[in-house]
N, C-alpha and C positions, 0 to 999 in steps of 0.2 A: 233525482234519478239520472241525473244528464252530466253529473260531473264522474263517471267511472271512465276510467281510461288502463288502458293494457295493450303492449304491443303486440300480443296473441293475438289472432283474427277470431279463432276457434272461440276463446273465452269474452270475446267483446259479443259475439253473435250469440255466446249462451247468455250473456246481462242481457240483452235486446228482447231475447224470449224471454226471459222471466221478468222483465217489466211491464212489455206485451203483455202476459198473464194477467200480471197484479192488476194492470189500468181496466183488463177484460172482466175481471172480479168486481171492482170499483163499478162498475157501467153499467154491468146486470145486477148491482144491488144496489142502484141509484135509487128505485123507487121506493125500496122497502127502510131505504135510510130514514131519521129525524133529523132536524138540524138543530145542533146542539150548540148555539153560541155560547162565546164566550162573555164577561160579565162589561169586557169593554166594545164587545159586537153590539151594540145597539142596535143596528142596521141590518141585522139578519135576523126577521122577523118570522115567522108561519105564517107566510102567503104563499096563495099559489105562480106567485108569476117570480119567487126565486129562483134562481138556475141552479140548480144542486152540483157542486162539483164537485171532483173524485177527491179534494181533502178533506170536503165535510162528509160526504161518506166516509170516509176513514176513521172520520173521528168515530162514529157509530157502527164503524164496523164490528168490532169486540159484540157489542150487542144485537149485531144481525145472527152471527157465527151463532153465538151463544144458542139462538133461540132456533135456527134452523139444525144446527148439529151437526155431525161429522160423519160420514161414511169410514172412518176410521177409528179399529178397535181399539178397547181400552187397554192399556198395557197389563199384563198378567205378570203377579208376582210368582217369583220362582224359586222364592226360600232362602237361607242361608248357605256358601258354601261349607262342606266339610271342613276345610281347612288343613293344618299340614297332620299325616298321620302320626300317632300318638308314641311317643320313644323315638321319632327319628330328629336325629342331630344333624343341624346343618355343618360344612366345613368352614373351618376358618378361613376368612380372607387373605389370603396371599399377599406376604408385608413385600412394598418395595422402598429402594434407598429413597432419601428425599433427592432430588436435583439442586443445587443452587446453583444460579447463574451467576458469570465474573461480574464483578462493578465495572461498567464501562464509564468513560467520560463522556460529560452533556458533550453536545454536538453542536455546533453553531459557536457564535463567537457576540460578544456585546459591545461597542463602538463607544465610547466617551469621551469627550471632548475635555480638554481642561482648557481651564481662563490662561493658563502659564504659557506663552508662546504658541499657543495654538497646535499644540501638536493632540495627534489621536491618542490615546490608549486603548488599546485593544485588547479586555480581559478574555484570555485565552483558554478555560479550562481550570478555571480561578489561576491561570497563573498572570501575571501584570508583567505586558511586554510594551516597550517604548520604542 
């Protein structure tokens, strides 16, 4: 949560309250978390003298939410739209030309040396200038 960066002050201070939030979330449902190790945590047993921190809360959070519930309502469905009314034709798209653009030549130039006197060649636009 420490690597957000943005040259806006405004939006670096609204990351700061919304991680403020989450750790505040984390910290009040510390107690009601499990700790749910992993199958190579050997070391994080059900004792009490572990220090619960806010990832292993995380992990059981899904199942704190779950059982506690939400103060927010369930989405209501709202039916199907009508759709478009019945006999009306849409208009046709409006054709336009195609545009092609001119063939320009590559740009830049590629340097080759030969063994023969040592001179450059310089292909130019595929053209071979000495």
């Amino acid at each position: 949560m420490t690597a957000y960066s943005t040259p806006d002050v405004k939006h670096e201070e609204n990351w700061f309250k919304l991680t403020l939030l989450a750790y505040v979330n984390l910290w009040t449902a510390r107690n009601l978390a499990v700790i749910l190790p992993r199958p190579w945590e050997s070391y994080l047993t059900q004792n009490e003298s572990l220090k619960v921190t806010p990832s292993l809360v995380q992990r059981d959070f899904y199942r704190i939410i779950s059982q506690i519930g939400t103060s927010a309502k369930s989405p209501k469905r709202r039916g199907y739209s009508s759709g478009r009314i019945k006999g009306y034709k849409k208009a046709p798209r409006s054709r336009h030309q195609v545009i092609k653009k001119a063939h320009r030549p590559r740009r830049g130039f590629l340097g080759v040396r030969t063994e023969q006197e040592g001179k450059v060649m310089i292909l130019d636009y595929l053209k071979v200038v000495r």
